[in-house]
N, C-alpha and C positions, 0 to 999 in steps of 0.2 A: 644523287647518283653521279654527275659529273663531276662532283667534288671527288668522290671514290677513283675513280679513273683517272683526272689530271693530276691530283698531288698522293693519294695516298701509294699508289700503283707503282707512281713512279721514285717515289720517298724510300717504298720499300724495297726496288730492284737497284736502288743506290747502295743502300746499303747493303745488299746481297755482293754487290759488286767490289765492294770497298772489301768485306770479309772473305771475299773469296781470293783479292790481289793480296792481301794480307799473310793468309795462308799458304800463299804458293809462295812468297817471298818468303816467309819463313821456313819454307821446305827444301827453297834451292841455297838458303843459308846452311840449314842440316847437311845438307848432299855436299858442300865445299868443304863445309868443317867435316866429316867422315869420310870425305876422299884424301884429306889433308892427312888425320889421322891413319888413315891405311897407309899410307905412306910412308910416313915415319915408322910404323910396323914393320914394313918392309926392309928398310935400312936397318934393322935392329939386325947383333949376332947370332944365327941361328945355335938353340940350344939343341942339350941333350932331349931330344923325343923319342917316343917308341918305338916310331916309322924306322927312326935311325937303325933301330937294334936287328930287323927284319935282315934275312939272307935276301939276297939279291934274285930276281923271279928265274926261273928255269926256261930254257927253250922249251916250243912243244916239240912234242913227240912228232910230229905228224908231218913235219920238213917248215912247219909254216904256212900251209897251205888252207 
């Protein structure tokens, strides 16, 4: 039973630990590279879209109120 509690307890919250920093590291890698990429998206020339084609919104009726 001691054996259970000194090594295997803590064997297995090692490695919980190791796979957990792992993951997160490769998560705040995704999150740079897809803020990176959004970027350059942004710097691109805006094309022809639908939105474009849309009349421009009306005042309301109502003074704005």
């Amino acid at each position: 039973m001691k054996t259970l509690v000194c090594c295997d307890t803590v064997d297995m919250l090692g490695d919980l630990w190791v796979s957990m920093f792992s993951a997160g590291s490769i998560a705040v890698v995704l999150a740079v590279v897809a803020m990176a990429y959004i970027g350059k998206l942004d710097s691109l020339p805006r094309g022809r879209c639908c939105a474009a084609r849309l009349p421009p919104p009306r005042a309301p009726r109502d003074g704005g109120r």
